[in-house]
C-alpha positions as CSV (number, residue, x, y, z in Angstrom):
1,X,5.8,-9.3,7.3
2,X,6.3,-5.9,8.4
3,X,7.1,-2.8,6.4
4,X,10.3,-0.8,7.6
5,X,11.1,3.0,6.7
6,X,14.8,3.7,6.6
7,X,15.9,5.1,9.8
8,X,18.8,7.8,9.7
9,X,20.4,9.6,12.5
10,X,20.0,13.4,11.8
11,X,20.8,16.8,13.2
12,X,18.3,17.6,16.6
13,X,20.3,20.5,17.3
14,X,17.5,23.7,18.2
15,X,20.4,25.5,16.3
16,X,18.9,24.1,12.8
17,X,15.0,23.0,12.1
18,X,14.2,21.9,8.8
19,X,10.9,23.4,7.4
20,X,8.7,21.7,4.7
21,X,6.4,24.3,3.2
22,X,3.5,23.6,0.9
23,X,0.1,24.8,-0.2
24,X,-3.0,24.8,2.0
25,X,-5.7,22.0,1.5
26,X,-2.7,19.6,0.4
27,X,-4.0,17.5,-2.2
28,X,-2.2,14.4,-3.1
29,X,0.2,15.5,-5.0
30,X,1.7,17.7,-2.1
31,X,1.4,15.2,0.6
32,X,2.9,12.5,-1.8
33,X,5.7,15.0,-2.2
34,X,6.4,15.6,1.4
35,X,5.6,12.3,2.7
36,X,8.4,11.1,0.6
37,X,10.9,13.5,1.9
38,X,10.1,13.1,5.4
39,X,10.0,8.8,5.2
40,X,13.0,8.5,2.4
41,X,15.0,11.4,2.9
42,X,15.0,11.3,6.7
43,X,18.1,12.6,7.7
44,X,17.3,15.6,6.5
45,X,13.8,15.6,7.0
46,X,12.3,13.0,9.5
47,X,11.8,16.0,12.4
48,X,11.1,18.5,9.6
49,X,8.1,20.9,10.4
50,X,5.7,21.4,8.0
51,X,4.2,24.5,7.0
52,X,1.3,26.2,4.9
53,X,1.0,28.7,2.2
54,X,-1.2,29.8,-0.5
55,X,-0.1,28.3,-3.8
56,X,2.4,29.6,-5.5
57,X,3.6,31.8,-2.7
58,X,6.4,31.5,-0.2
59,X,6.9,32.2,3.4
60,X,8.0,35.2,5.2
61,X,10.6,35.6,7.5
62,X,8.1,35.9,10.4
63,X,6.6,32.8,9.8
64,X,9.1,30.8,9.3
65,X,10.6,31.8,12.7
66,X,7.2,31.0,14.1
67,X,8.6,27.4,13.1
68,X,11.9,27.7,14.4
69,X,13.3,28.3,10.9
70,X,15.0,30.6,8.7
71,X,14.2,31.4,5.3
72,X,17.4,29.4,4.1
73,X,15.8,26.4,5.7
74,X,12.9,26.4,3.7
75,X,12.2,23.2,1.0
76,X,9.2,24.0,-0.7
77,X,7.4,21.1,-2.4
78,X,4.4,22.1,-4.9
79,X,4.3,25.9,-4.5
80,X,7.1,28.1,-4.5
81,X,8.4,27.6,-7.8
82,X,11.6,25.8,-6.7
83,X,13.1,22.2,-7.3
84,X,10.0,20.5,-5.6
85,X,7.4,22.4,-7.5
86,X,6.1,22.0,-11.6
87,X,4.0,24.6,-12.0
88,X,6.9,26.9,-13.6
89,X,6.0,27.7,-17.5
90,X,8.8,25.7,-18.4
91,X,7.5,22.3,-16.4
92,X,3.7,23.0,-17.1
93,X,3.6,21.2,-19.5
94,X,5.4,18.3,-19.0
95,X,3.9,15.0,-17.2
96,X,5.7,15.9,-13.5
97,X,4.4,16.8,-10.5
98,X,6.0,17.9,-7.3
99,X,5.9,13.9,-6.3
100,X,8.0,12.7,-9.5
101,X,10.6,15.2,-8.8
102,X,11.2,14.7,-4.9
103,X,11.0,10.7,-6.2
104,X,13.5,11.2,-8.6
105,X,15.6,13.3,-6.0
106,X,15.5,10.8,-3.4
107,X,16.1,8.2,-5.6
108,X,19.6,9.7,-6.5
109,X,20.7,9.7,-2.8
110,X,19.3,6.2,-2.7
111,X,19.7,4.6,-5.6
112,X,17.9,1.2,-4.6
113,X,14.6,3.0,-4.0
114,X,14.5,2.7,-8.1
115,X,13.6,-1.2,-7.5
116,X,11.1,-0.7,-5.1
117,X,7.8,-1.2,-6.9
118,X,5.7,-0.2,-4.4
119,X,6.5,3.0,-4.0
120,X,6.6,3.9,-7.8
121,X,3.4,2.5,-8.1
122,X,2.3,5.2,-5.5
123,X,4.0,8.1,-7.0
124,X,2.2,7.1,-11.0
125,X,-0.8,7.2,-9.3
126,X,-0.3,10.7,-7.6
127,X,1.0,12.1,-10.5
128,X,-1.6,10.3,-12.8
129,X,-4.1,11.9,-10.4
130,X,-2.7,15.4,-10.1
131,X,-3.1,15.7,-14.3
132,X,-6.5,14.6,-14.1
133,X,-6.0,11.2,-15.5
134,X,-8.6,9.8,-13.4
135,X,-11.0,10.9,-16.4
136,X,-9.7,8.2,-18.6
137,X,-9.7,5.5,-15.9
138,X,-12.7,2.6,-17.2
139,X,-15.8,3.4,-15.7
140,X,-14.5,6.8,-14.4
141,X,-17.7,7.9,-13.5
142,X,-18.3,5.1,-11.2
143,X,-18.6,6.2,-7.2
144,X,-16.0,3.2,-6.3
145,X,-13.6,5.3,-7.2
146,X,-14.2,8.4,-4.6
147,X,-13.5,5.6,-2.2
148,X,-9.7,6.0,-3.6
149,X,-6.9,8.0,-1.7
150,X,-6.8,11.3,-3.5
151,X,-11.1,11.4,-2.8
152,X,-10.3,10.5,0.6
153,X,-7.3,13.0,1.0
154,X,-10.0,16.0,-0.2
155,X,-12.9,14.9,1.6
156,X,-11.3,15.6,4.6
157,X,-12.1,19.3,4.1
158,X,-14.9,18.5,4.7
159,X,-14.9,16.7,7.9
160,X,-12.1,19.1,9.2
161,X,-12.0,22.0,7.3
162,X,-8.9,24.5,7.6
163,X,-7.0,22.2,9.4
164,X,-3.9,21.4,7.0
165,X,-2.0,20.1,9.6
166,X,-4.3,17.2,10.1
167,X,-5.2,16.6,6.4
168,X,-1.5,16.3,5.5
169,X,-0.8,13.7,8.4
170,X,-4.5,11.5,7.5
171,X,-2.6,11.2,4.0
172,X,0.7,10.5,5.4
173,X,-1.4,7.5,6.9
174,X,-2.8,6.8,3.9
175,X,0.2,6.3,2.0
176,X,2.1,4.6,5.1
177,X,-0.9,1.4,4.7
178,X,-0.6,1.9,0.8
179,X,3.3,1.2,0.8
180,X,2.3,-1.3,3.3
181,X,-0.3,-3.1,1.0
182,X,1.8,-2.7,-2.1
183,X,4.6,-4.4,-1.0
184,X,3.0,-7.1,0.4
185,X,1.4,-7.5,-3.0
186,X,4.8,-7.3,-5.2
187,X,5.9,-9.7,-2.8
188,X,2.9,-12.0,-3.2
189,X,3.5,-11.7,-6.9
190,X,7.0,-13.2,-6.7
191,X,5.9,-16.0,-4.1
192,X,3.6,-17.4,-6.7
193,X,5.7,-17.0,-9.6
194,X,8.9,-18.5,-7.7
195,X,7.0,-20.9,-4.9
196,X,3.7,-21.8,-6.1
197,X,2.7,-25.0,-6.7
198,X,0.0,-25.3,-9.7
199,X,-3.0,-28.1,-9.4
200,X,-4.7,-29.5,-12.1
201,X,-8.6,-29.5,-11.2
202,X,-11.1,-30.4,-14.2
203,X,-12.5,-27.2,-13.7
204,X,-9.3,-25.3,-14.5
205,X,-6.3,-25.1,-12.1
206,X,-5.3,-24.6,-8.3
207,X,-2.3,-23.3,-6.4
208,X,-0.8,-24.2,-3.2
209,X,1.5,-22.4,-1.4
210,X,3.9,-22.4,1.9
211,X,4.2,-18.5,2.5
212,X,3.3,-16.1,5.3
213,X,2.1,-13.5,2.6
214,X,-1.6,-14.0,3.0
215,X,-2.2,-11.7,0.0
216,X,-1.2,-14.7,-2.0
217,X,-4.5,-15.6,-2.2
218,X,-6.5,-13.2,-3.6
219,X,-3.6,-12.0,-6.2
220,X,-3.7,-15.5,-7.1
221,X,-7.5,-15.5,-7.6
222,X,-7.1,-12.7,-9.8
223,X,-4.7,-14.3,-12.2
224,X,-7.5,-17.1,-13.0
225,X,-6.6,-20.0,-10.0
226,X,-10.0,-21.0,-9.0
227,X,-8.7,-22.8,-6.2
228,X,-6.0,-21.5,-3.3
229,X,-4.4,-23.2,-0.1
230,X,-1.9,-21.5,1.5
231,X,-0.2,-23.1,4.6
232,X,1.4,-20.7,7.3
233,X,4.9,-21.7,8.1
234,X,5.3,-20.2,10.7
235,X,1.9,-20.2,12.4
236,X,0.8,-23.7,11.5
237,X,-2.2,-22.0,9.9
238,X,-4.0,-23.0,6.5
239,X,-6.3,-21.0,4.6
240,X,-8.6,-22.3,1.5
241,X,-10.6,-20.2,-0.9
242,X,-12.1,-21.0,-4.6
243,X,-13.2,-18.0,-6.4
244,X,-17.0,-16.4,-5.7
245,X,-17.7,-18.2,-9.0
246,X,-16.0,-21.1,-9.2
247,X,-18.8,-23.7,-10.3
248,X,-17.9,-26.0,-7.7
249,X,-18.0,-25.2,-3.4
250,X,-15.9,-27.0,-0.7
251,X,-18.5,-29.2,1.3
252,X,-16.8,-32.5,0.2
253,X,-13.1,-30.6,0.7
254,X,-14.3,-29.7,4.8
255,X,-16.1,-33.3,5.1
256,X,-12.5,-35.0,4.3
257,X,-10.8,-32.1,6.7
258,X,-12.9,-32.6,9.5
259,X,-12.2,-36.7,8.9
260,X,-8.2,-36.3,9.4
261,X,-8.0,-33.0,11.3
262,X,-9.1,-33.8,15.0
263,X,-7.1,-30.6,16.3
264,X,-7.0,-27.5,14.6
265,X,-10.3,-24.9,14.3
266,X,-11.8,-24.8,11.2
267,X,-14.1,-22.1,10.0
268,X,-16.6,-23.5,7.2
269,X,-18.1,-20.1,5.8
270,X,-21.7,-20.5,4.5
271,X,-21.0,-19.1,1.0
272,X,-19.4,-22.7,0.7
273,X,-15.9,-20.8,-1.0
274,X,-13.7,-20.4,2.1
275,X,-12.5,-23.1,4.7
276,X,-10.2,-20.9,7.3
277,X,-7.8,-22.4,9.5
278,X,-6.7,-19.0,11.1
279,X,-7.9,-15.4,10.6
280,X,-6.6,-12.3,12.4
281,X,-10.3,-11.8,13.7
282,X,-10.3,-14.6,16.0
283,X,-6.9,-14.7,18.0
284,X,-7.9,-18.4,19.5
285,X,-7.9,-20.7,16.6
286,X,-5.6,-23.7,16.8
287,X,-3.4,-24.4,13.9
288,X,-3.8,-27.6,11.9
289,X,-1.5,-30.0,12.2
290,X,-1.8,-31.1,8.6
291,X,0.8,-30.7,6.1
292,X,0.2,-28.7,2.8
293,X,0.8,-31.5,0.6
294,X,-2.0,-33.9,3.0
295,X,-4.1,-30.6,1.3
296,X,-3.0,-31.0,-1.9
297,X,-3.8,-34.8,-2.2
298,X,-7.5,-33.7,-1.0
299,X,-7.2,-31.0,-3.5
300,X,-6.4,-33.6,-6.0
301,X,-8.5,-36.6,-4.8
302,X,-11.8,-34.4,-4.9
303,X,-11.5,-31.9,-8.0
304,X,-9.2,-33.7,-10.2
């Protein structure tokens, strides 16, 4: 399933253009911060400009014309000591950041954003991030980690230095296929709590499921199912994976397949873990016409 941004109709008169302003070299923090305003608090800020600053400063007349703005129409977010920044003596201190307060804003105008797990997940972790907390993660001094957003977000000045403009839109894509993945995985997390369907396997335990949400698989590999089959309702298609460890592989699982299933296109990976009846790498595969529960009487015939 897609992810949809709310969609507002909004002022394009050239008589009035919004201006974001923030600091140069936006870390994550600032983009966070505007990215918020400009997805959830579009119809005052989805054709916003954005503009740049040193920290702590704020534009000048001339440079906000430059935008098409004036001054009035300024919002700054992590410099400027306004609403939308926390570096005031006052707010120093305190666990914020300029992404926890446009949240919390935007979150009064639309109170249901308060449920959306996803996107608070993002904004702990930006504002985890922007008071170092990363020190304290376990292992923090492995490299895995530079491979996460806020590493990502700075090393691209390196790879495109003094260009602010494209850094703050490379995170605003960041964050668009975060939001993306995080809701597919709160949504995974309620499909196997409210759909699942637990096997016993002498080994341990299974799961079958009827969902679209492929990331049911691996979030239920995580909470200890060595086994998962999840059939495609819509597509046809059925996927199988135990865990890399599981002390058992599926060669007697794709034998019996092969036996009953004389139509769809199986893919038997050599690892001996995953038997793939559809992948979004190959576009050609025909769906199996068996049902999830023929699976699940394999499932139950071979590792019970």
């Amino acid at each position: 399933m897609g992810v949809y941004f709310r969609v507002f109709l909004y002022n394009t008169s050239m008589d009035s253009r919004p201006l974001i302003a923030t600091h140069h070299a936006p870390d994550l923090d600032a983009v966070t911060a505007v990215w918020l305003l400009k997805r959830f608090h579009a119809q005052d800020f989805a054709d916003a400009k954005i503009g740049f600053v040193n920290p702590g400063e704020k534009m000048s007349l001339e440079d906000a014309q430059a935008y098409g703005s004036q001054l009035h129409e300024i919002t700054y977010v992590d410099t400027g000591y306004g609403k939308f920044d926390h570096h005031q003596p006052e707010r120093a201190q305190q666990k914020i950041c300029a992404a926890t307060l446009v949240y919390d804003h935007v979150c009064e105008i639309h109170p249901d954003l308060k449920d959306d797990q996803a996107l608070k997940t993002i904004v702990d972790l930006a504002n985890d991030v922007d008071h170092f907390g990363e020190i304290n993660w376990p292992k923090a001094q492995h490299p895995r980690y530079l491979f996460m957003i806020h590493d990502l977000i700075r090393g691209h000045e390196y790879t495109d230095p003094h260009n602010d403009d494209s850094q703050m839109h490379f995170g605003f894509q960041c964050l668009d296929n975060a939001y993306a993945t995080l809701t597919q995985h709160f949504k995974a997390l309620e499909i196997i709590k409210n759909k699942g369907q637990e096997i016993a396997i002498k080994d341990g335990k299974a799961l079958a499921l009827l969902t679209r949400n492929d990331d049911t698989i691996k979030v239920a590999q995580k909470q200890g199912y060595l086994l998962v089959a999840r059939k495609d309702p819509k597509l046809g298609h059925i996927r199988i994976k135990a865990q890399p460890d599981a002390p058992f592989n599926l060669d007697e699982l794709e034998k019996r397949i092969s036996e009953e299933d004389k139509k769809g296109t199986w893919f038997y990976h050599g690892s001996g873990k995953m038997l793939l009846n559809g992948s979004k790498k190959n576009r050609d595969q025909v769906p199996s016409p068996l049902t999830l529960e023929q699976v699940v009487i394999l499932i139950k015939e071979i590792y019970g």
